[in-house]
C-alpha positions in Angstrom: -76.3 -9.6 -72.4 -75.9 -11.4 -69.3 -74.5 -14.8 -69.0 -76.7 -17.8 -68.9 -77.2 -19.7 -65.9 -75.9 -23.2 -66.3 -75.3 -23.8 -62.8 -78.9 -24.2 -62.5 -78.7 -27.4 -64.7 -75.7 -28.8 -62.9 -77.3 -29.8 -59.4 -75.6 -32.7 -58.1 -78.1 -34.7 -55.9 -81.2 -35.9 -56.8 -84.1 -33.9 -58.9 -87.0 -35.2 -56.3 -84.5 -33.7 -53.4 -83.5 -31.1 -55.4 -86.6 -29.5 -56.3 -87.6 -29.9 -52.3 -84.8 -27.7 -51.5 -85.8 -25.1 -53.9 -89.2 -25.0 -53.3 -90.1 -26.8 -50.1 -88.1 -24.2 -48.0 -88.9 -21.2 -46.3 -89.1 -17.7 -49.1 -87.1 -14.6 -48.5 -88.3 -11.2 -48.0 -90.0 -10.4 -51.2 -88.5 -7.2 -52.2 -85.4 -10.4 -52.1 -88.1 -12.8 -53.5 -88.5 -10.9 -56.5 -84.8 -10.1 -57.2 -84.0 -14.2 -57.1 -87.1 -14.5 -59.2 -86.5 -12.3 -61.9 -82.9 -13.6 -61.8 -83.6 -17.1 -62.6 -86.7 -16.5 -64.8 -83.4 -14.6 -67.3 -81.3 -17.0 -65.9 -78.6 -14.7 -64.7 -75.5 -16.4 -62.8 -76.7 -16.1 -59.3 -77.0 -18.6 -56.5 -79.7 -21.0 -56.2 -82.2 -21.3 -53.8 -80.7 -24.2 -51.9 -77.3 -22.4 -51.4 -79.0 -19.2 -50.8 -81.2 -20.6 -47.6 -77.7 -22.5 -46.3 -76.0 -18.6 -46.6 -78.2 -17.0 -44.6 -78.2 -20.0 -42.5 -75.6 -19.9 -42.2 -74.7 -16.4 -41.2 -77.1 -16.1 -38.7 -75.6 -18.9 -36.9 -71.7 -17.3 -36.6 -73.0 -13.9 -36.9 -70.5 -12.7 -39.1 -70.3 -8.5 -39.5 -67.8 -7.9 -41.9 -68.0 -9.8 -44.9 -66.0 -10.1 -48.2 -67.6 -11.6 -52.0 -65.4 -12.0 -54.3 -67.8 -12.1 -57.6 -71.0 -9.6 -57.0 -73.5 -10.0 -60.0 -76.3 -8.5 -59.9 -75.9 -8.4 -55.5 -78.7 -10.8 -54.9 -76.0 -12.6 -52.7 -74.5 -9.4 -51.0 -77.9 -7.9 -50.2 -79.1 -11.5 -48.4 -76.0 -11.3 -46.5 -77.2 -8.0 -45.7 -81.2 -7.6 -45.7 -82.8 -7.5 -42.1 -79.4 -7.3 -40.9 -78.2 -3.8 -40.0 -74.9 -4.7 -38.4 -73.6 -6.8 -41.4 -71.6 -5.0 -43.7 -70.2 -6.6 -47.1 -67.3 -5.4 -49.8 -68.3 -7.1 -52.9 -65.6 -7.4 -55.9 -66.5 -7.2 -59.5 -65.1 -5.8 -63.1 -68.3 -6.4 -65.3 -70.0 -3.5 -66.0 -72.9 -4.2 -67.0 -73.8 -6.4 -63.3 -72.4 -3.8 -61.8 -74.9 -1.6 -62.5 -78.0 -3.8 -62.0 -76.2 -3.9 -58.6 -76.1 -0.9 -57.8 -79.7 -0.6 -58.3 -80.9 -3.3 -57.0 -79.0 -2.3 -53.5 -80.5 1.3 -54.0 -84.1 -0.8 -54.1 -83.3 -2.3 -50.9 -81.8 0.6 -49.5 -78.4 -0.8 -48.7 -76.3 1.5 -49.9 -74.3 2.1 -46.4 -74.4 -1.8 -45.9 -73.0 -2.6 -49.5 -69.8 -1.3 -51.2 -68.8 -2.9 -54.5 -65.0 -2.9 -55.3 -64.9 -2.2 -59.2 -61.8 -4.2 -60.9 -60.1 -6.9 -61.0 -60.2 -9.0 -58.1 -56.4 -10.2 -58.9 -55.6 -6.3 -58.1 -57.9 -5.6 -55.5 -57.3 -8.6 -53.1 -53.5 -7.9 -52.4 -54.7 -4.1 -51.4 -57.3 -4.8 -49.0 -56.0 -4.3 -45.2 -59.4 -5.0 -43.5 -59.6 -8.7 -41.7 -63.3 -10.3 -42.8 -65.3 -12.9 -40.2 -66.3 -14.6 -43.3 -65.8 -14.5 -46.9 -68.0 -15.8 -50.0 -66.1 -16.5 -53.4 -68.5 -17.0 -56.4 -66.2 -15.7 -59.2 -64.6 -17.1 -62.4 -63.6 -20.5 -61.1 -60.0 -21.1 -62.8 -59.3 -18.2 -60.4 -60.1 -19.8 -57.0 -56.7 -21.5 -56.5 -55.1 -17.8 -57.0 -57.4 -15.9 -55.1 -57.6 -18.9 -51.7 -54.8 -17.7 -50.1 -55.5 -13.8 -50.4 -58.9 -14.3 -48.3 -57.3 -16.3 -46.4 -55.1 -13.5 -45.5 -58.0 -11.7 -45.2 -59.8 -14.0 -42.8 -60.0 -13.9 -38.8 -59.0 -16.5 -36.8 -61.9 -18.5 -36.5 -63.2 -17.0 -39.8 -64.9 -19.4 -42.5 -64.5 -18.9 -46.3 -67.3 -20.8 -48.2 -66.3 -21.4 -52.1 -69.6 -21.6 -54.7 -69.7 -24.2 -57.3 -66.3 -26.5 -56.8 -67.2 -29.5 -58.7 -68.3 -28.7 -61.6 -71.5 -31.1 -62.3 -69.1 -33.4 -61.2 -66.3 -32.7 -64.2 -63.4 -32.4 -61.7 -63.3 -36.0 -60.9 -63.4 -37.2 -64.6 -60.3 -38.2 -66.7 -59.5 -35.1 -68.3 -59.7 -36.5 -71.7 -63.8 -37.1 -70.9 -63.9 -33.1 -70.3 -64.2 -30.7 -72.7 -61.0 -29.0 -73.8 -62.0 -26.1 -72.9 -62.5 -26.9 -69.5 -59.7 -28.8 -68.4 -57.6 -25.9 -67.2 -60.3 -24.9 -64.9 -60.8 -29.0 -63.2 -57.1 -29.3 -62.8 -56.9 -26.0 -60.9 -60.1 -27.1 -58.3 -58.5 -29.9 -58.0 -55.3 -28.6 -56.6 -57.6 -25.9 -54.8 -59.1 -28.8 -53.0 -55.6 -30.8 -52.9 -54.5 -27.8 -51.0 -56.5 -27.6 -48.4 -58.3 -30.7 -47.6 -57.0 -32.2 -44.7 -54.4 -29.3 -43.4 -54.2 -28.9 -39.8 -54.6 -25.4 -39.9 -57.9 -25.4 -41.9 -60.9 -27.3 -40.9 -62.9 -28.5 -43.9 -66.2 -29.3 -45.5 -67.9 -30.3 -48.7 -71.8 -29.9 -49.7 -73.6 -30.9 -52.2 -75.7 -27.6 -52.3 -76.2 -26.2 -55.9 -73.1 -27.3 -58.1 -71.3 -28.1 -54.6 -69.4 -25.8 -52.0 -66.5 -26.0 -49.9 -66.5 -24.5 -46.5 -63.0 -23.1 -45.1 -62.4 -22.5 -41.2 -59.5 -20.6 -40.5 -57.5 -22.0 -37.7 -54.2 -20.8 -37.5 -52.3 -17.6 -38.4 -49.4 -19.2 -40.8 -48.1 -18.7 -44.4 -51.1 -19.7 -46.8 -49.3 -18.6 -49.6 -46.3 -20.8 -49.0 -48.1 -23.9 -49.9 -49.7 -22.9 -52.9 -46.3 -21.8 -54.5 -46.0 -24.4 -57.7 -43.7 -26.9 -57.3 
């Protein structure tokens, strides 16, 4: 059974806006149309529609051609990146079975199946393999993760290359007293936190927040330097 969708519940501007972004903006492609449909009408974890428009946005503005996700679904996400867009190619990471092989059909439905290639695994193990430098990089994955998996795409980024991170605050959780937040999710807040602790405000990244969806955080890549040395604990 797939996961429910709470991220759709957790916008964090207002409804009126909010409900102009997601339907006041310009569709997709219907064969994409009816994949984000169907998606949200069974409320499966994929981006909504405001992040969605910013992504392609987005890429159409840095034209970005090779193009990491870290967390694939059902590959609504990889096949916008890709869609209309012959040039872009995208290695998407997952381990869950059972998205992985609504995504796999769902790229044979669009016909993307020398655009796409899904990495099957943990992304833990796969991101120290990879030897291929990405122009940009989309992380949508389990989000206690993010702060181990930042400095492996950065590794993985050009210079000049932007990492955009899905759904870092949380309904707004992360900037609570831990003892307002569910046990259960305390672990994951503390670890945004020192995701965004480590790399707001460094002169070798240039930085942004949005309030798009449940909030993203947009990475430039500015310097070649250790990004693993100041993520090390302590």
């Amino acid at each position: 059974m797939h996961k429910l969708n709470e991220m759709m519940d957790r916008a964090i501007v207002k409804e009126e806006v909010l409900d102009f972004m997601r339907q006041g903006q310009t569709e997709f492609p219907a064969p994409l149309k009816a994949i984000e449909e169907d998606a949200h009408e069974r409320r499966v974890p994929i981006i909504p529609h405001e992040t969605a428009v910013f992504l392609d946005f987005f890429l159409s503005v840095s034209q970005a051609k090779e193009i990491l996700e870290i967390g694939t679904a059902i590959a609504f996400s990889a096949s916008l990146m890709t869609y209309g867009y012959p040039d872009r190619h995208v290695d998407t990471i997952d381990r869950y079975d059972l998205m992985i092989q609504e995504a796999q059909q769902n790229i044979g439905k669009l016909v993307l199946e020398d655009q796409i290639q899904i990495l099957q695994g943990e992304a833990a193990e796969i991101l120290p393999q990879l030897t291929k430098n990405y122009d940009f990089i989309f992380m949508d994955s389990a989000k206690s993760k993010y702060y181990e998996f930042f400095p492996y795409c950065l590794d993985r980024l050009k210079l000049g290359g932007v990492l955009m991170i899905d759904d870092i605050f949380q309904g707004g959780t992360i900037f609570k007293d831990p003892k307002e937040v569910p046990r259960r999710n305390r672990g994951m807040n503390a670890k945004l936190n020192r995701l965004l602790e480590a790399c707001l405000g460094r002169p070798e990244l240039k930085t942004s927040l949005l309030p798009l969806g449940d909030g993203v955080l947009m990475v430039q890549k500015l310097q070649d330097t250790d990004h693993f040395d100041y993520m090390k604990e302590g």
